[in-house]
PyMOL CGO cylinders between C-alpha atoms (Angstrom):
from pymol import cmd
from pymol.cgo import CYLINDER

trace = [
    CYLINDER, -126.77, -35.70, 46.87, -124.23, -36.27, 49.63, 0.3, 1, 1, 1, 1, 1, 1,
    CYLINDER, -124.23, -36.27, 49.63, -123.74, -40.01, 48.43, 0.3, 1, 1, 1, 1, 1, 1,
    CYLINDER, -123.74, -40.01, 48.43, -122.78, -38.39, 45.30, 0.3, 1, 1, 1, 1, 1, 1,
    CYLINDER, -122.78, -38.39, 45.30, -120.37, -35.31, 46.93, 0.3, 1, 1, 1, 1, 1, 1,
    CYLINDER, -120.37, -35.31, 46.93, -118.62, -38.51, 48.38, 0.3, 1, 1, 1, 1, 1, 1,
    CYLINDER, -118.62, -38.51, 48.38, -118.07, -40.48, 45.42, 0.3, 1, 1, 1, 1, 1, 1,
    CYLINDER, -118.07, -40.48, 45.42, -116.60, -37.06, 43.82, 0.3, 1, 1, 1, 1, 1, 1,
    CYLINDER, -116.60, -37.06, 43.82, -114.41, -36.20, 46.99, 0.3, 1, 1, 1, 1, 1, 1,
    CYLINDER, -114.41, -36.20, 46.99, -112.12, -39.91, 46.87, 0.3, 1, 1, 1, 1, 1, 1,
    CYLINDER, -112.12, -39.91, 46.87, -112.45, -40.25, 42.98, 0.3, 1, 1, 1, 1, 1, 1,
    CYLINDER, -112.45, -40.25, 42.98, -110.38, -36.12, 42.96, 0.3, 1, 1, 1, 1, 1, 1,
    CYLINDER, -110.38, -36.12, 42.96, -108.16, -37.69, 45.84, 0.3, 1, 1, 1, 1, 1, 1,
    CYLINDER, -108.16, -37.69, 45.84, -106.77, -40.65, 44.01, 0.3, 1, 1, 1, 1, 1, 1,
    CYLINDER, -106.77, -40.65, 44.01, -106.70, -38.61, 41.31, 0.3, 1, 1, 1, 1, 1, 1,
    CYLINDER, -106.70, -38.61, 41.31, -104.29, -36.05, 42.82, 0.3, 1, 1, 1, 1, 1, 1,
    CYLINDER, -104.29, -36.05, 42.82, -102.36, -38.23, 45.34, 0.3, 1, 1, 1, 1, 1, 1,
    CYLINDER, -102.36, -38.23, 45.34, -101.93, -41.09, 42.91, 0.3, 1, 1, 1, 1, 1, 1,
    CYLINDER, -101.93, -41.09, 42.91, -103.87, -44.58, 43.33, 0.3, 1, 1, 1, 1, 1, 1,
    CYLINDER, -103.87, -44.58, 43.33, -100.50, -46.25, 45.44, 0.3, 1, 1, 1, 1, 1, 1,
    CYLINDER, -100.50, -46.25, 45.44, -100.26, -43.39, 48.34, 0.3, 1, 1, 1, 1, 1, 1,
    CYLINDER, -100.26, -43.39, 48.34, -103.81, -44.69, 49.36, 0.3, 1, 1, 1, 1, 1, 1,
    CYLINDER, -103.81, -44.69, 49.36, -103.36, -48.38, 49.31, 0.3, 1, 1, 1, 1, 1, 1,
    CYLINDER, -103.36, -48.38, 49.31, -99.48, -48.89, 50.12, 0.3, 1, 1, 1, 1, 1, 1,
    CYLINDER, -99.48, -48.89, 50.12, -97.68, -47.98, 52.96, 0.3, 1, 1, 1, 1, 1, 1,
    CYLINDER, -97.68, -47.98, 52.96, -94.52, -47.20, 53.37, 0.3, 1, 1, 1, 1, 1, 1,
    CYLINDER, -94.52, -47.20, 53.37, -91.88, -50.19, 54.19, 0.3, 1, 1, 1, 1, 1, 1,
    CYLINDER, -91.88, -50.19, 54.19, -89.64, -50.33, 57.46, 0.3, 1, 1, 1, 1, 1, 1,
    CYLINDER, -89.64, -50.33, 57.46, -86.19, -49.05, 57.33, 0.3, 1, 1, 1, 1, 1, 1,
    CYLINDER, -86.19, -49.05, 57.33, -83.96, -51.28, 57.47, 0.3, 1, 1, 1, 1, 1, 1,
    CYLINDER, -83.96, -51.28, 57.47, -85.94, -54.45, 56.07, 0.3, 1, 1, 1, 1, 1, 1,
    CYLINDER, -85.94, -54.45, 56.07, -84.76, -55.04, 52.74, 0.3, 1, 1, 1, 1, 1, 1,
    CYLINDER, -84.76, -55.04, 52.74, -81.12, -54.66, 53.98, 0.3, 1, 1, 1, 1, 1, 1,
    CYLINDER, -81.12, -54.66, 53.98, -79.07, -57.94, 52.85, 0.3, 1, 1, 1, 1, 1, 1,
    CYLINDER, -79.07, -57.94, 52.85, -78.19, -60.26, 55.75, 0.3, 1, 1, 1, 1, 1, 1,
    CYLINDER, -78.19, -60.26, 55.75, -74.15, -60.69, 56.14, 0.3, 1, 1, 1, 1, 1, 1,
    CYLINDER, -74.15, -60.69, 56.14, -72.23, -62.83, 57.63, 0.3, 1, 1, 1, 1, 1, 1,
    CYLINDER, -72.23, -62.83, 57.63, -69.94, -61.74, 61.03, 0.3, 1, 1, 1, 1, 1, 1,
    CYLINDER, -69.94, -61.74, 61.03, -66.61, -63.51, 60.18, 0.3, 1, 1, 1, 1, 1, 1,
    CYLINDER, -66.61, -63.51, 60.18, -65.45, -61.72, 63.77, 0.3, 1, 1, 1, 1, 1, 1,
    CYLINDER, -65.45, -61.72, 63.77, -67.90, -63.29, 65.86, 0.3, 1, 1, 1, 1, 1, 1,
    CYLINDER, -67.90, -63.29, 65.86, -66.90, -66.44, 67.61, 0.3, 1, 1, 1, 1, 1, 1,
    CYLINDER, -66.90, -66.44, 67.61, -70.10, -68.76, 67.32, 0.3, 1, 1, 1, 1, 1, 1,
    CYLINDER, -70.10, -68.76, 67.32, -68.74, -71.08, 69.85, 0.3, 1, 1, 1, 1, 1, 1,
    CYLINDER, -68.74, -71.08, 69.85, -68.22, -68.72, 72.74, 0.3, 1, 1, 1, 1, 1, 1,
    CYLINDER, -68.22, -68.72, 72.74, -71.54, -67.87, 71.72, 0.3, 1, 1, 1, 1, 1, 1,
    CYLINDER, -71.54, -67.87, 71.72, -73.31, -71.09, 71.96, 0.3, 1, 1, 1, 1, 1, 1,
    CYLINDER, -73.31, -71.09, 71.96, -71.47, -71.45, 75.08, 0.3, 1, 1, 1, 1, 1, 1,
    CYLINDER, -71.47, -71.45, 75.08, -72.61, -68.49, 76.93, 0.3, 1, 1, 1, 1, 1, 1,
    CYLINDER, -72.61, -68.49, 76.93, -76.20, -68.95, 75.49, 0.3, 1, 1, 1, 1, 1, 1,
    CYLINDER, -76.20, -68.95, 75.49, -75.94, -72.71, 77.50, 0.3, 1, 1, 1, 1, 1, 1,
    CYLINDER, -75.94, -72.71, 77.50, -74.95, -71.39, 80.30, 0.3, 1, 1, 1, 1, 1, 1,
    CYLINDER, -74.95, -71.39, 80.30, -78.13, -68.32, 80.51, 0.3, 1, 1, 1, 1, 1, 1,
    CYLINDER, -78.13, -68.32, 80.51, -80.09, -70.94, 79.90, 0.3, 1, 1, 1, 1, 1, 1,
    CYLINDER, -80.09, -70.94, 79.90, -79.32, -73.81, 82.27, 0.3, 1, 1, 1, 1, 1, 1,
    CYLINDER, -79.32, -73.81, 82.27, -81.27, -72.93, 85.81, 0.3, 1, 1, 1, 1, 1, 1,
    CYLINDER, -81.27, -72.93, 85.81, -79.01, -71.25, 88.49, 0.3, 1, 1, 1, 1, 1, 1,
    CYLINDER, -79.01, -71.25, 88.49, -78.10, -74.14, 91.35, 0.3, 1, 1, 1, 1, 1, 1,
    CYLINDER, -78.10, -74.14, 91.35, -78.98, -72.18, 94.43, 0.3, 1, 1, 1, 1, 1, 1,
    CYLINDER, -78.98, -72.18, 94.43, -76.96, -74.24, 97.07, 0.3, 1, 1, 1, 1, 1, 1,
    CYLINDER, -76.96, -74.24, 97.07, -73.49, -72.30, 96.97, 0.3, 1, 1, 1, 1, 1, 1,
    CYLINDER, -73.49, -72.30, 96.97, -71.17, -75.91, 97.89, 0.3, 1, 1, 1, 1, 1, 1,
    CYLINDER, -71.17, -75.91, 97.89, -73.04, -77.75, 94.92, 0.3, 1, 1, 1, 1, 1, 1,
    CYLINDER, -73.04, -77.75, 94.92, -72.54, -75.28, 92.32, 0.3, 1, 1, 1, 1, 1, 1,
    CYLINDER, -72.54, -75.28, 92.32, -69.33, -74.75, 92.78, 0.3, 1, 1, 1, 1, 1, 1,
    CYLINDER, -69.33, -74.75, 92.78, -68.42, -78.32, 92.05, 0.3, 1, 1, 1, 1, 1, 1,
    CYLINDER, -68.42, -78.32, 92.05, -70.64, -78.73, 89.64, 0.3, 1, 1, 1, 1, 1, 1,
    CYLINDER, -70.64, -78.73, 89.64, -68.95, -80.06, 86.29, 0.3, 1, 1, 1, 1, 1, 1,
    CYLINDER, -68.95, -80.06, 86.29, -70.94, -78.32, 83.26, 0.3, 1, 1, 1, 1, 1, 1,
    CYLINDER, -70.94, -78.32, 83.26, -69.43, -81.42, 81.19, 0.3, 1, 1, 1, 1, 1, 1,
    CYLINDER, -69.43, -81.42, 81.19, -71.14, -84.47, 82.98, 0.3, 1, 1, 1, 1, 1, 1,
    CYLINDER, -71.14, -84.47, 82.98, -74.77, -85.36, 82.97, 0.3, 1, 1, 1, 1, 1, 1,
    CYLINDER, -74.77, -85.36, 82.97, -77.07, -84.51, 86.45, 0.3, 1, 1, 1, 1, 1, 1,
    CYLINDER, -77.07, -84.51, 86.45, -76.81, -87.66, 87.57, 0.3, 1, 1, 1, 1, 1, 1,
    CYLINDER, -76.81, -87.66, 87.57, -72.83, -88.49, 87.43, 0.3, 1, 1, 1, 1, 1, 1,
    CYLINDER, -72.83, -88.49, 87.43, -72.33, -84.43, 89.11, 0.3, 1, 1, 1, 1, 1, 1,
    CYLINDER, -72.33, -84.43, 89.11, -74.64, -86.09, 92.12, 0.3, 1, 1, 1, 1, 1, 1,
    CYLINDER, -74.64, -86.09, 92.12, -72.79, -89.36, 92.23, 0.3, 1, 1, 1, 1, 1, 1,
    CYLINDER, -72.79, -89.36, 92.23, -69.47, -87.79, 92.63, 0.3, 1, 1, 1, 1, 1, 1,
    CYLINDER, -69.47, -87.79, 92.63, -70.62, -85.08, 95.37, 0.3, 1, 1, 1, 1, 1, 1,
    CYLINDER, -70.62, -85.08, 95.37, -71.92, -88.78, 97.08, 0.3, 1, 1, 1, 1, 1, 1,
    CYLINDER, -71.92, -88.78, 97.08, -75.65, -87.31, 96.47, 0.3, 1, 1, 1, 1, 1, 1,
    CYLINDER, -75.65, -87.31, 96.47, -78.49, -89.10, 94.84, 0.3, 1, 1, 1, 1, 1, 1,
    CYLINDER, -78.49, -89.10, 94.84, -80.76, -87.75, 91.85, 0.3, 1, 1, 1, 1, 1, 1,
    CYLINDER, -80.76, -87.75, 91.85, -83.57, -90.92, 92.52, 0.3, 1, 1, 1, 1, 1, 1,
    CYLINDER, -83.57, -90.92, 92.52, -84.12, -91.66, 96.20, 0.3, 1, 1, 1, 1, 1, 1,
    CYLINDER, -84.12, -91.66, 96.20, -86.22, -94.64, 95.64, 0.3, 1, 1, 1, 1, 1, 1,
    CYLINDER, -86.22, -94.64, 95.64, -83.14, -96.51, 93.83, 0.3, 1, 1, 1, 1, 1, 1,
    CYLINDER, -83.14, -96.51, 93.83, -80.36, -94.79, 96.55, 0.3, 1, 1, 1, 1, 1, 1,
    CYLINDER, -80.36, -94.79, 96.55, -82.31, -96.55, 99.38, 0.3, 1, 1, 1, 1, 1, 1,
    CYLINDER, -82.31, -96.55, 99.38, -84.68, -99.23, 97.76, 0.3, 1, 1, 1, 1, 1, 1,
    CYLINDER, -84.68, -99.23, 97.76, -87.75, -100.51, 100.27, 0.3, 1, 1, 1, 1, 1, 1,
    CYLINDER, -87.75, -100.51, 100.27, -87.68, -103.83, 101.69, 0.3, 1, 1, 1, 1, 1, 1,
    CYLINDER, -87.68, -103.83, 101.69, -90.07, -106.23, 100.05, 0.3, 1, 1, 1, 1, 1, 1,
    CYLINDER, -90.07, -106.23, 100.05, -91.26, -108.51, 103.52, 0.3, 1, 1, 1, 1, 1, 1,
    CYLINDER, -91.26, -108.51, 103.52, -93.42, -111.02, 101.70, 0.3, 1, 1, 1, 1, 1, 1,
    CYLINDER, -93.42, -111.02, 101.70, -90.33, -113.20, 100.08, 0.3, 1, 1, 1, 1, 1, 1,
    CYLINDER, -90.33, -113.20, 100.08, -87.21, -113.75, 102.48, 0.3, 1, 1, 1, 1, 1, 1,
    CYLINDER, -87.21, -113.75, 102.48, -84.04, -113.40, 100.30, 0.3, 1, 1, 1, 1, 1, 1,
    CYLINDER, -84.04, -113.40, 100.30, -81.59, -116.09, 100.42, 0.3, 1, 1, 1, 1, 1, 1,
    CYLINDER, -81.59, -116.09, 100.42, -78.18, -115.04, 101.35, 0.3, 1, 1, 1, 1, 1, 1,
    CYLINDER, -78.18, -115.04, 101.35, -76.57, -116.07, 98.26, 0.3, 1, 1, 1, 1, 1, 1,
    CYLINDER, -76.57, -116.07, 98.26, -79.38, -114.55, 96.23, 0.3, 1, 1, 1, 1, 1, 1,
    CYLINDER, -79.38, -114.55, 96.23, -78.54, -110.88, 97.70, 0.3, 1, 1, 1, 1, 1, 1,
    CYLINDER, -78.54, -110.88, 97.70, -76.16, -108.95, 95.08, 0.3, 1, 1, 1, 1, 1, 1,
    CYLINDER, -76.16, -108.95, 95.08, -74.07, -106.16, 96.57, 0.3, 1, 1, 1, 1, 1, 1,
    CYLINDER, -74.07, -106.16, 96.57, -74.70, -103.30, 94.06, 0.3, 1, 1, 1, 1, 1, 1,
    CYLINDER, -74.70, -103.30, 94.06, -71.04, -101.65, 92.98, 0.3, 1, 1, 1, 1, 1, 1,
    CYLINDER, -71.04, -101.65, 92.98, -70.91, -98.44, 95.01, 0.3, 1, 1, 1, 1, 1, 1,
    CYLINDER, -70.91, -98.44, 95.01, -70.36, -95.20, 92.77, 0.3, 1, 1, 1, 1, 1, 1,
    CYLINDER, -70.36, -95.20, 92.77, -66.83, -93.87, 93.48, 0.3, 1, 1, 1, 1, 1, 1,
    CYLINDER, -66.83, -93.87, 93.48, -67.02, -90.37, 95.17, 0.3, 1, 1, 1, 1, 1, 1,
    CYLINDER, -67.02, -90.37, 95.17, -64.99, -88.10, 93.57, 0.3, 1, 1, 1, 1, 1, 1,
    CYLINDER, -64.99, -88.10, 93.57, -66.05, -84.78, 95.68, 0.3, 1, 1, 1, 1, 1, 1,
    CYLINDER, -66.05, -84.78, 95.68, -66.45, -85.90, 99.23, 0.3, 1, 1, 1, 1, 1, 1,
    CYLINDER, -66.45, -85.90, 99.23, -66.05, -82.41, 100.59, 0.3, 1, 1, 1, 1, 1, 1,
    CYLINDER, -66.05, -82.41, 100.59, -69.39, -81.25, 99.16, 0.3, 1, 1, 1, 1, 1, 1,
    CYLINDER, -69.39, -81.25, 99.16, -71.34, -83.51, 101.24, 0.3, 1, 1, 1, 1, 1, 1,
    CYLINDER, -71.34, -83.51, 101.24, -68.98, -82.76, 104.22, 0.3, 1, 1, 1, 1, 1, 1,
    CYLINDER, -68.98, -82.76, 104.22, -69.71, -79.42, 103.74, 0.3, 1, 1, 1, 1, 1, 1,
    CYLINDER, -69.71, -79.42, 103.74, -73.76, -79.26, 103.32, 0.3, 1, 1, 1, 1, 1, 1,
    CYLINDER, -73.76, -79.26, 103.32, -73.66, -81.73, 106.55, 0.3, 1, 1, 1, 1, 1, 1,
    CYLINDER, -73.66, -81.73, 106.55, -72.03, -79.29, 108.78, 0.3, 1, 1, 1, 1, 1, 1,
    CYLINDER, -72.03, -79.29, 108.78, -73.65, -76.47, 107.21, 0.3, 1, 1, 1, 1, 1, 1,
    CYLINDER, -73.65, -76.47, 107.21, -77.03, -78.55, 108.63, 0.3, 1, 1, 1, 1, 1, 1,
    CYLINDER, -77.03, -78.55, 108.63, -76.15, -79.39, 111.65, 0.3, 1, 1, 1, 1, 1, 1,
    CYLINDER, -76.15, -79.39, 111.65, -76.03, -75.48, 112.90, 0.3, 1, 1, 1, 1, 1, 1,
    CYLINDER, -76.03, -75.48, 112.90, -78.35, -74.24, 115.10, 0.3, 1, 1, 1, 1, 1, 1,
    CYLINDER, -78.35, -74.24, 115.10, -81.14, -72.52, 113.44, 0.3, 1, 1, 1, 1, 1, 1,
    CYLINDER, -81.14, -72.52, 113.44, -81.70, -68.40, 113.90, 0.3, 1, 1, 1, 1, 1, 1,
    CYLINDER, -81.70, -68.40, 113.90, -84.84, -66.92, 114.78, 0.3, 1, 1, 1, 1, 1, 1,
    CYLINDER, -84.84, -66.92, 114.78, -86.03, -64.92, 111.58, 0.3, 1, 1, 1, 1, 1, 1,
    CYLINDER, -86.03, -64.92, 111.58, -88.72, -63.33, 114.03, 0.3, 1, 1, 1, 1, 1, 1,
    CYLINDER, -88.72, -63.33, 114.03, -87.68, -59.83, 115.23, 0.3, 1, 1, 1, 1, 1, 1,
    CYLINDER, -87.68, -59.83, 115.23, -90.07, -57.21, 116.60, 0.3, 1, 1, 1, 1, 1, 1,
    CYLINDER, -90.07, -57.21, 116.60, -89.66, -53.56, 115.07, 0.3, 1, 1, 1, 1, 1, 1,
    CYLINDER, -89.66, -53.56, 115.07, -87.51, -50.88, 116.55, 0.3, 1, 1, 1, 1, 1, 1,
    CYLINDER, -87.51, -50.88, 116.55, -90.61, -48.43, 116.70, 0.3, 1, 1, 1, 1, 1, 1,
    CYLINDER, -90.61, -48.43, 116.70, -92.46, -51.28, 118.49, 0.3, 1, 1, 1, 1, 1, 1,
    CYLINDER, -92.46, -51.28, 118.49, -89.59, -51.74, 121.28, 0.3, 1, 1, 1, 1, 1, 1,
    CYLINDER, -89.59, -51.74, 121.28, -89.65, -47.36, 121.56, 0.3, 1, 1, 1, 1, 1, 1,
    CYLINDER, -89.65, -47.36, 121.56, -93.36, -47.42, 122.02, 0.3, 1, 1, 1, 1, 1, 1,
    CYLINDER, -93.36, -47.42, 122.02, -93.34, -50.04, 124.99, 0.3, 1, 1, 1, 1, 1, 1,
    CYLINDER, -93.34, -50.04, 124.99, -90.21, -48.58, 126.63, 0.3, 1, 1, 1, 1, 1, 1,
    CYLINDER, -90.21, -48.58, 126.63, -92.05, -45.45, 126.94, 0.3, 1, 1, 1, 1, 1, 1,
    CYLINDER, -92.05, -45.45, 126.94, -95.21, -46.44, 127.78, 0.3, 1, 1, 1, 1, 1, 1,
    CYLINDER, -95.21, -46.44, 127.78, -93.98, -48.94, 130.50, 0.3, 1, 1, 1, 1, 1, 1,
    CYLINDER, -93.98, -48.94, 130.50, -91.04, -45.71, 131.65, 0.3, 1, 1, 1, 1, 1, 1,
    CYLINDER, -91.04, -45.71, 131.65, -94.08, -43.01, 131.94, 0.3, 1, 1, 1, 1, 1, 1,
    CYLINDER, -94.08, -43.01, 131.94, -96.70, -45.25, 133.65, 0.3, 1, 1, 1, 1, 1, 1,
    CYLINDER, -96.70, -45.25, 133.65, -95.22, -48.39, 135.17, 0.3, 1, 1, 1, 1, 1, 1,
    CYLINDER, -95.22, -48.39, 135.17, -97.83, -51.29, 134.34, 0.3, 1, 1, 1, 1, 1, 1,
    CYLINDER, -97.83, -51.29, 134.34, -100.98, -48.83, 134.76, 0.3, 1, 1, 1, 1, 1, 1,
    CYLINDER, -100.98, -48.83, 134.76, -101.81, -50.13, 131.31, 0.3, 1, 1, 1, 1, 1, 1,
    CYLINDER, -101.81, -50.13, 131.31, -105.52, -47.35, 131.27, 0.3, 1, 1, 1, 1, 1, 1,
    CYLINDER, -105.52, -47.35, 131.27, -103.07, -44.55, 131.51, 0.3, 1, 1, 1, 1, 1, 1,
    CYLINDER, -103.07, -44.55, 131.51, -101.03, -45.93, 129.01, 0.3, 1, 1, 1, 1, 1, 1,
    CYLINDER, -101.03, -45.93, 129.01, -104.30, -46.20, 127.02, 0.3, 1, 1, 1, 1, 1, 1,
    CYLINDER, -104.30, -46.20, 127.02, -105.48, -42.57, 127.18, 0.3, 1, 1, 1, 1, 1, 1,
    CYLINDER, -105.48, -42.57, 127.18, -101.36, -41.10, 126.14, 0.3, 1, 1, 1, 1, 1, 1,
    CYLINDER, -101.36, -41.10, 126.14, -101.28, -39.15, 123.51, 0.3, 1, 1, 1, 1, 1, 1,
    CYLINDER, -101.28, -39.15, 123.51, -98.32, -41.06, 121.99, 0.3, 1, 1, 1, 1, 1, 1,
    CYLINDER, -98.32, -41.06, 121.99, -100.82, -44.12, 121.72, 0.3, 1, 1, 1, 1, 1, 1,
    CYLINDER, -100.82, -44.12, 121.72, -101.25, -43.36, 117.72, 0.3, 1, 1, 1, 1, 1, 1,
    CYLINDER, -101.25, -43.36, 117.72, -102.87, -46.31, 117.14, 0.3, 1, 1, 1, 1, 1, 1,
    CYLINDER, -102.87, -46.31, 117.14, -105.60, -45.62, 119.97, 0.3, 1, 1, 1, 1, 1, 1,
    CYLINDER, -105.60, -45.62, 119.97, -104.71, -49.34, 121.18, 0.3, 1, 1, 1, 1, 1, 1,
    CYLINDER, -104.71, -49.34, 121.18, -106.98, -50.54, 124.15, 0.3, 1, 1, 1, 1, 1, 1,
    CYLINDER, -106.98, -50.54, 124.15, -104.97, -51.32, 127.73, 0.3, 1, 1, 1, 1, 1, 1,
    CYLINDER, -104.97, -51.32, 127.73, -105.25, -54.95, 126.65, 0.3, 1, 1, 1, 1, 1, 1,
    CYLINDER, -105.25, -54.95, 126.65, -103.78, -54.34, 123.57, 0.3, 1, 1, 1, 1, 1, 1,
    CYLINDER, -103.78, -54.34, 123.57, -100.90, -52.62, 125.21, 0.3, 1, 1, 1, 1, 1, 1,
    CYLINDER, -100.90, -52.62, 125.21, -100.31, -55.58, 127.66, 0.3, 1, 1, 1, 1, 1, 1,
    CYLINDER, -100.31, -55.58, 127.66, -100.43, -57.54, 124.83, 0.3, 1, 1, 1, 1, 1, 1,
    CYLINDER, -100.43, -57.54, 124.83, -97.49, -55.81, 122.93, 0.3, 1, 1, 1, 1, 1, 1,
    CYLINDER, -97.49, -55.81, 122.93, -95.13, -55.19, 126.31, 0.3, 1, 1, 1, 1, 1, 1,
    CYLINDER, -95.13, -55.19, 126.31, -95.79, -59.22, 127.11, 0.3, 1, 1, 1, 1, 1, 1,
    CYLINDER, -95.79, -59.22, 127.11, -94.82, -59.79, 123.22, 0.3, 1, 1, 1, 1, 1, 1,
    CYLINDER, -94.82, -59.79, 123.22, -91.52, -57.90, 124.44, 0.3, 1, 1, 1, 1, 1, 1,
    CYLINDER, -91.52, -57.90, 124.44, -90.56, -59.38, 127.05, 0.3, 1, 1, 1, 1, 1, 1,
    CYLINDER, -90.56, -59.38, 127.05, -90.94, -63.03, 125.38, 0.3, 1, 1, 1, 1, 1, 1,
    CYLINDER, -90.94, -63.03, 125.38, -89.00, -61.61, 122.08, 0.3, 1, 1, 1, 1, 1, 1,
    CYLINDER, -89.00, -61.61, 122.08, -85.98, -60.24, 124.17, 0.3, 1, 1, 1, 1, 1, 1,
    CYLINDER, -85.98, -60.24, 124.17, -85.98, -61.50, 127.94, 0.3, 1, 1, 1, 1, 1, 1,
    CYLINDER, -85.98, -61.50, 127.94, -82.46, -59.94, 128.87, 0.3, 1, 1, 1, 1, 1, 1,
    CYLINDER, -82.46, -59.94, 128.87, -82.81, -56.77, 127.24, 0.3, 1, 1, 1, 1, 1, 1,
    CYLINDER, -82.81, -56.77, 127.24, -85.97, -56.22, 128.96, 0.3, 1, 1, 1, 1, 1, 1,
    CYLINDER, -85.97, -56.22, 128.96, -84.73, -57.35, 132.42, 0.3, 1, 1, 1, 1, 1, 1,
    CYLINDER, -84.73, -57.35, 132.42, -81.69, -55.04, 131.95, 0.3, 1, 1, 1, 1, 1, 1,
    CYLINDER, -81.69, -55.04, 131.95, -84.78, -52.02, 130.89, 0.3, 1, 1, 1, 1, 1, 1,
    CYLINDER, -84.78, -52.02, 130.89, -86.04, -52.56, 134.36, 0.3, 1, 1, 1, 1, 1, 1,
    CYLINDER, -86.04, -52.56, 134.36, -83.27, -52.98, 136.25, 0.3, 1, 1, 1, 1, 1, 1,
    CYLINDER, -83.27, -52.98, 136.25, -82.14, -49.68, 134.91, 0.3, 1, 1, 1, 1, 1, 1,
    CYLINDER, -82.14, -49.68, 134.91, -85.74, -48.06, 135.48, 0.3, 1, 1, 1, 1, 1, 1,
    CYLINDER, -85.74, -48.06, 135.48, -85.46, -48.88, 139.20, 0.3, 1, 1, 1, 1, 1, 1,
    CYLINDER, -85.46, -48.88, 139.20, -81.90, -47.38, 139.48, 0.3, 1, 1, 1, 1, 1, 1,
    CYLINDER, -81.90, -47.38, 139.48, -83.27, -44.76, 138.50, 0.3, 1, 1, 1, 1, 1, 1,
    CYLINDER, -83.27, -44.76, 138.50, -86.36, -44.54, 141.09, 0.3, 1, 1, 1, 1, 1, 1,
    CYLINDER, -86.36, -44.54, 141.09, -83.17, -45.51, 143.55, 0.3, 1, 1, 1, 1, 1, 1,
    CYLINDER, -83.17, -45.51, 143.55, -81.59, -42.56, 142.79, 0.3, 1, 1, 1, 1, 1, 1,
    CYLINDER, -81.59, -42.56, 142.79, -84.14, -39.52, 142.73, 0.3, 1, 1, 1, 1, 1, 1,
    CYLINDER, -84.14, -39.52, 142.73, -85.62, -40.64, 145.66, 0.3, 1, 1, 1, 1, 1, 1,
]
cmd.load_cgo(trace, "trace")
């Protein structure tokens, strides 16, 4: 009986609806529009600025700017004096057979248009190197007032209640010797200042 209430239910449906509201949807706006043609755009700015998104972004600031969009990778490196193939640049020596003098050709160096790029990345790596490692300024506040309230009595320093982290007196040595390795004259100028201070109130 309910098989047949079913039947009856979808057959009044299409019949009121209509059998193409069931089965079709509706299209998306917009699709059956008719492609034109932009007469304004310029296709080869364009094409242009589409190569240019595309190519990878040189990250060495001297090579990029000299960088010639118009020659191939490996003439751009020539001229800057750089090589794309360091096995050809400098070849290995084969030791077995001893070359003859006459039999050695000189290869034709590659003129170097753009000296100054490999002047440049040479000076640029021959400068000392900075230390990336830094210690936090709530790090440096922490041992300053640990070692300014109790000196190097690092089990008083343990039971402070501005010792958040509940760090152990070895812990604590640890992080004031850390300190004094990071910054040596900023920590001898601490304590010099600490015991002109002791000078004074006494």
């Amino acid at each position: 009986m309910t098989q047949m209430n079913c039947i009856l239910e979808v057959y009044i449906l299409i019949s009121t609806c209509g059998k193409d509201s069931i089965t079709h949807r509706p299209k998306a706006k917009g699709k059956t529009r008719r492609q034109k043609f932009g007469y304004n755009v310029n296709r080869k700015r364009l094409n242009r600025n589409a190569r240019r998104k595309a190519a990878p972004r040189i990250e060495c600031s001297h090579i990029r700017h000299a960088w010639d969009q118009t020659k191939s990778v490996r003439q751009n490196l020539a001229d800057m004096g750089l090589a794309m193939d360091p096995n050809r640049a400098v070849p290995l020596l084969k030791r077995k057979v001893k070359a003859l003098e006459v039999d050695v050709e000189e290869r034709p160096k590659e003129l170097m248009r753009k000296p100054y790029v490999l002047n440049d990345l040479e000076a640029e790596a021959s400068l000392p190197e900075k230390k990336g490692n830094t210690l936090s300024r709530d790090l440096i506040d922490y041992v300053c007032y640990m070692v300014e309230n109790h000196g190097e009595d690092y089990k008083a320093m343990a039971r402070d209640e501005k010792n958040y982290y509940q760090d152990t007196p070895k812990q604590i040595r640890n992080k004031i010797n850390v300190y004094k390795r990071f910054y040596p004259a900023e920590w001898q100028a601490f304590v010099d200042s600490l015991q002109k201070n002791k000078m004074e109130v006494e």
